[in-house]
Each structure stands twice: as structure tokens, then as C-alpha cells.
C-alpha positions in Angstrom: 14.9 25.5 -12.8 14.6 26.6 -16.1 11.5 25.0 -18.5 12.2 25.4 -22.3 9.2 25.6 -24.0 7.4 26.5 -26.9 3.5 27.5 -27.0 1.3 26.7 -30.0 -1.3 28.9 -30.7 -4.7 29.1 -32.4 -5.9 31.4 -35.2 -6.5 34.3 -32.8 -2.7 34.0 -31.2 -4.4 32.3 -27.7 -2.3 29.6 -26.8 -4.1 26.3 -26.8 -1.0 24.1 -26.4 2.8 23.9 -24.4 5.4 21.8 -26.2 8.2 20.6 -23.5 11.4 18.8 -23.8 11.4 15.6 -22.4 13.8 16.1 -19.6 12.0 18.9 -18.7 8.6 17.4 -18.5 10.3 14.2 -17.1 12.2 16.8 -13.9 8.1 18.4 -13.7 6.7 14.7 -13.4 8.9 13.6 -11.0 8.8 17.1 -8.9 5.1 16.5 -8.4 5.9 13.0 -7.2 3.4 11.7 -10.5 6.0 8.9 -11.5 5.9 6.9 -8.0 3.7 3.9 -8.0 0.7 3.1 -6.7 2.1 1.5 -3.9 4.5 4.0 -3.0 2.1 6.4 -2.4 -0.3 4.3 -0.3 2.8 4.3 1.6 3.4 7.5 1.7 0.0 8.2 2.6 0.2 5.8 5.5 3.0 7.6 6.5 1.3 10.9 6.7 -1.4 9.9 8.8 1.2 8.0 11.0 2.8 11.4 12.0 -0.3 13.2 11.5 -1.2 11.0 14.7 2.3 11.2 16.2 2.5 7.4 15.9 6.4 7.6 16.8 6.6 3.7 16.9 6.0 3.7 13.1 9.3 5.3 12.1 12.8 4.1 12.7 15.2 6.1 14.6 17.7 7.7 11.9 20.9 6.5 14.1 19.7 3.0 13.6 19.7 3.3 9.9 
């Protein structure tokens, strides 16, 4: 994946900021999983600790799908 960006800098050349195209920063967002709901990730959370605890009755078979 490429991220076009461009860095903004302060009097001393440090950068201080990163300027991103909106599809890119849109692609990072939804790579880090920050655009699901609230709800979605209490369920994926309860998920977790369901195989965490190899709570098998939790998930559907994928054949029955």
C-alpha cells in the first residue's frame, strides 16, 4: 500500500504535521478497524474471549452458513 503524503514542517525543518489524502487516511482508518461501531467491537470482543475460552458452541459451523 502506498500512503501519499506531505509533511509540514516548523521553522527548524522538524516535521510537526502529515497531510494525507482522504482515501488514504480513510484505507488507514479502516485497516485499524477505528470506523466499526461501538457495538461491533463489543462483539468482536465477545468473540475473542469466546475462543480465547474455546467456547466452540458460540460460533456457527462454516458449512451451515
Amino acid at each position: 500500500m502506498r500512503i501519499n503524503k506531505k509533511y509540514i514542517v516548523d521553522e527548524q525543518g522538524k516535521p510537526k504535521e502529515v497531510v494525507l489524502l482522504l482515501k488514504d487516511f480513510l484505507r488507514i482508518e479502516e485497516l485499524l478497524g477505528l470506523d466499526l461501531d461501538d457495538k461491533t467491537v463489543d462483539q468482536l470482543r465477545k468473540a475473542k474471549k469466546d475462543r480465547q475460552r474455546g467456547k466452540k458452541d458460540a460460533y456457527l459451523d462454516l458449512d451451515s452458513i
